[in-house]
N, C-alpha and C positions, 0 to 999 in steps of 0.2 A: 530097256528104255532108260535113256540116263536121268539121275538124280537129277532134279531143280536149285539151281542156285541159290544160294542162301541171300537174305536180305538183312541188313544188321540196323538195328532201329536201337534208339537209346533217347529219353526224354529226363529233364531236369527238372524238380520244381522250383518257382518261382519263393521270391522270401518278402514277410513282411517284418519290417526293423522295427521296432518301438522303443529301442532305446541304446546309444552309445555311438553311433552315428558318427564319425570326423574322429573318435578317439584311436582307430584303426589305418590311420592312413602316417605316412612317413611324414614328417619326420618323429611328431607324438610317441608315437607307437614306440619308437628306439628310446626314447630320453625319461618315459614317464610310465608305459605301457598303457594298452587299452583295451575295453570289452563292451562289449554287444549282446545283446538280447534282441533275437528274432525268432522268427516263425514261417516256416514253409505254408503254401496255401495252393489249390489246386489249380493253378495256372504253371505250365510248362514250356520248358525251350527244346526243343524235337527236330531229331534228326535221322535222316536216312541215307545208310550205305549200300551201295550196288556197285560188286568187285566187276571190272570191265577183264578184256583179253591182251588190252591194248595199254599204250603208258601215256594214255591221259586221264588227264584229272578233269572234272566239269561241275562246279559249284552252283547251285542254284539257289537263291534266297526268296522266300516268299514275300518278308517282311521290307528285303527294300526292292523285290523287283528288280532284282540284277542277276548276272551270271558272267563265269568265269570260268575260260579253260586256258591247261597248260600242260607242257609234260612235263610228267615223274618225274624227268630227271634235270629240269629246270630251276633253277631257287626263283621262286615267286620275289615279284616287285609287289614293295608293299608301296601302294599306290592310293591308299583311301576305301578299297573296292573288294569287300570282303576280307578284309584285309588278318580277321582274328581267327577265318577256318584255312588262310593262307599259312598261318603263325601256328597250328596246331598243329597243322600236317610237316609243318619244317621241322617241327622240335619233338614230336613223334614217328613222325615214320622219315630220315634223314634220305636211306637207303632201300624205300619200295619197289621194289621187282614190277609191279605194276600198279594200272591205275584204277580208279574207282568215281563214280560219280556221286558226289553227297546234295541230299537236299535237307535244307533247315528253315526251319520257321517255328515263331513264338505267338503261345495266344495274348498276348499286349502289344500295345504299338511300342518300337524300341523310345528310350527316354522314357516310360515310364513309373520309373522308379521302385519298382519291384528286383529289382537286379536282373536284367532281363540280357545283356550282352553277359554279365558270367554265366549266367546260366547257360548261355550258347555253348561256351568253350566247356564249360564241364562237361553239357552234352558232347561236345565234340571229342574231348578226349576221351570219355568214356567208349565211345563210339569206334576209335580209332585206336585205341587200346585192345580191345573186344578186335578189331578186326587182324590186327597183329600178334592176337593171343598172348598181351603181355597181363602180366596179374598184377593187380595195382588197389592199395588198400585206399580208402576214403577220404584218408591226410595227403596220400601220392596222388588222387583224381584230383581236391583241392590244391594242393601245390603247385602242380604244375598247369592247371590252369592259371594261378597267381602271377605264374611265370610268364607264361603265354601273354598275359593281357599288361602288367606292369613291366616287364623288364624286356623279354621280346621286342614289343611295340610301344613301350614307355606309353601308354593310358594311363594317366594321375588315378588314382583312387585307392580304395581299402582294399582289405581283406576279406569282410566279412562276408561277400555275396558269392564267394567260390564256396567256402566253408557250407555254408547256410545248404547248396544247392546239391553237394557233394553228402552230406550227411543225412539232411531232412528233419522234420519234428522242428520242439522248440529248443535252443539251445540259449547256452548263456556258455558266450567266445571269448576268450582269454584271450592275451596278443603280447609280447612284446619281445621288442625284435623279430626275428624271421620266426618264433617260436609260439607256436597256438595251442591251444587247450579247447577239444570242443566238448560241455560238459551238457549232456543231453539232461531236460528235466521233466519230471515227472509231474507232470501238471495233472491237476483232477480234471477225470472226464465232465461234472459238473459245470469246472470252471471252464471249460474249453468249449462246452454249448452255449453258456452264457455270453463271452466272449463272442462267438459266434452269432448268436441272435442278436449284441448290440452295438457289436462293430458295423461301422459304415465306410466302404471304399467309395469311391466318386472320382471319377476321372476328368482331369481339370482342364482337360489341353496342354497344348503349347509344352510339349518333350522338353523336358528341361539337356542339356548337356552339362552332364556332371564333372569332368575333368575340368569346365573352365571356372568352376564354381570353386571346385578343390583346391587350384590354384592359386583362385583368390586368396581362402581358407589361407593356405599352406604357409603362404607370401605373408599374410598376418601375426600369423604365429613364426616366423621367421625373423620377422621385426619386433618381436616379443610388445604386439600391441596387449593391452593389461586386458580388456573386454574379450578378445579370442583367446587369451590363454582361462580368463576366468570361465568363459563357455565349455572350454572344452573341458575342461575339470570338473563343473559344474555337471556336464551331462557326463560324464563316466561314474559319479557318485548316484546320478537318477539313474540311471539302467541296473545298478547293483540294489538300488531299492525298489526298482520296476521287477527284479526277479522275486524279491522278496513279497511283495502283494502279489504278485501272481503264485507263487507256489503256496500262499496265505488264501488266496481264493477271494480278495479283499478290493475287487473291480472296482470299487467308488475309487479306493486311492489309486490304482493304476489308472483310473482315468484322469483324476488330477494330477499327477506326475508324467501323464502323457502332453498337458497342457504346459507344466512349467519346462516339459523337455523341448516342446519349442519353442517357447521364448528362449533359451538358453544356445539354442541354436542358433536363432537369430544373430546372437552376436557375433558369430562362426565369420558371415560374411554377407556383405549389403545386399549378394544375388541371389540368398538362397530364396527370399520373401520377392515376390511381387504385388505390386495395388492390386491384379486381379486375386493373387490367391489370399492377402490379407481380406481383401474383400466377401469372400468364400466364405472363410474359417470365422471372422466374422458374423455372417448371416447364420452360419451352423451351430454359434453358442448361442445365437439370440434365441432358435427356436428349439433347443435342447439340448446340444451336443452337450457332452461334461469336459472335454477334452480333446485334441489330437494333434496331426502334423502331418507335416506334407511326406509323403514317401520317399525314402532315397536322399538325393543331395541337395535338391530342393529346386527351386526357379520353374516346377510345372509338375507335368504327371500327376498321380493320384494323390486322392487327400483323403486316408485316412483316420477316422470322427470315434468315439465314442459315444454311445447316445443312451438317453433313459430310454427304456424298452419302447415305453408309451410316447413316445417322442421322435424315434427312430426315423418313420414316416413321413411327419412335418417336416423331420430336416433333409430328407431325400428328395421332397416336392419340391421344396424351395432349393436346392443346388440345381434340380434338372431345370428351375426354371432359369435360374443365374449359367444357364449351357452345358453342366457337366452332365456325365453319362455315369450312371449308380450297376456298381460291378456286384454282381453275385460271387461268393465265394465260400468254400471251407479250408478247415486246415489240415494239412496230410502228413504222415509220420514217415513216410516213402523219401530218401534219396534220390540220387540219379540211377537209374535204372537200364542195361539193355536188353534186348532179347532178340529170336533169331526167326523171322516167316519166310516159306517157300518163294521167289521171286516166281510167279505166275501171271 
């Protein structure tokens, strides 16, 4: 009886940033360098390969309900339409003998600022790596997902969210020029339960689109406007002290440094705040939060809260009633991961 075809499965965690935000993205990053402070949390980008006989390929997405086929030996038109597991597959497998069907999907709705499109492509490489039996260390899964999304398909945005999904745990990300540093840290389990019981996600709506946000961002600091370059330096000096209260185990001030990190954001650019999500964050300090910011590059997605233990709850009630949706979550020390089940 013949063997069962193998099925090659690889998921990615998702990342929360709390601090350094816009200092990763070009042109900053070349002239002044920059770093980030985040944290993986147990939401995933997942994907499945199933090696066919034949030389096609057939994408299937859950998150936008779409599907794509084409053959092996075709170069994909990037067309809008799947367009980053079209860019994974060109610049990984150039010369596939044959084809495969992938299916992907993420537990967040895309936009919502978890990093939720790299986490695809890291899935995807790692997946497609794995299926090629190439060996590829953590910096080479990040990287060339970097590749895939900024330079392939020119998507504006950082670095941080390949790194982030590629390694796992909490880090604090060097950056400058093409050259990264991921310096995992050893945060107390105390602090990490804590943290955990008084973080608050809330999902705000309305997917923000972070490349036009970036843009804004970028065009600002381009025109060496004095409030976007003061932000952005502003918030690279909060994330180096956002590592240091956390590895200090000292939450009050990480949560007040979560608060000045975005106002300082704000100055980044006029789209990353809207009246609804000022409106939010607002109601959230009134009834306890100590601090937060919107996740990601801003203009929608999750918002992110610090809250007194005893307060936590109040300020949950009242977001759900303001429409958002309050995310359970922890935080996972796990990478991107593949492995291999019988196709049955």
């Amino acid at each position: 009886m013949a063997e069962p075809r193998l099925l090659i499965r690889a998921k990615a965690p998702l990342r929360i940033s709390f601090g350094g935000g816009g200092t990763d993205v070009t042109p900053f990053v070349e002239r002044e360098g920059g770093c980030v402070l985040s944290a993986t949390v147990n939401r995933y980008a997942h994907g499945t390969l199933r090696p066919r006989d034949d030389r096609q390929v057939k994408i299937q997405s859950l998150d936008f309900g779409t599907s794509v086929d084409y053959d092996i030996r075709e170069i994909p038109r990037y067309d809008g339409k799947l367009d980053l597991a079209k860019a994974a597959i060109r610049v990984l497998l150039p010369e596939a003998p044959s084809g495969f069907d992938l299916f992907l999907h993420s537990d967040v709705p895309p936009g919502s600022g978890l990093g939720s499109s790299s986490g695809v492509v890291v899935a995807l490489v790692a997946l497609l790596a794995e299926h090629a039996k190439l060996t590829l260390t953590d910096y080479e899964i990040a990287n060339l997902a970097y590749r895939i999304e900024r330079l392939e398909l020119g998507i504006r945005g950082g670095y941080q969210d390949q790194y982030a999904a590629a390694f796992g745990g909490f880090n604090f990300i060097e950056f400058f020029g093409d050259r990264v540093t991921v310096n995992p840290l050893r945060i107390k389990p105390d602090t990490i339960s804590e943290l955990e019981l008084n973080l608050l996600l809330a999902y705000a709506g309305a997917p923000h689109f972070s490349s036009h946000i970036i843009e804004d961002q970028v065009g600002r600091y381009e025109r060496g406007e004095s409030a976007s370059l003061a932000g952005l330096r502003r918030i690279k000096e909060l994330a180096v002290q956002m590592k240091a209260a956390l590895l200090r185990g000292q939450l009050i001030e990480f949560a007040e440094l979560l608060h000045e990190e975005w106002l300082a954001k704000k100055q980044l650019s006029d789209k990353i705040s809207t009246p609804h999500l000022e409106a939010l964050y607002v109601a959230a300090r009134s009834h306890g939060a100590l601090g937060g910011k919107v996740a990601g590059a801003g203009g929608g997605g999750f918002l992110m809260l610090y809250c007194a233990f005893d307060k936590k709850h109040i300020v949950a009630e009242r977001l759900r009633e303001m429409g958002c949706t309050i995310a359970d979550f922890s935080f996972t020390k796990q990478g991107v991961q593949t492995w291999m089940v019988p196709d049955r």
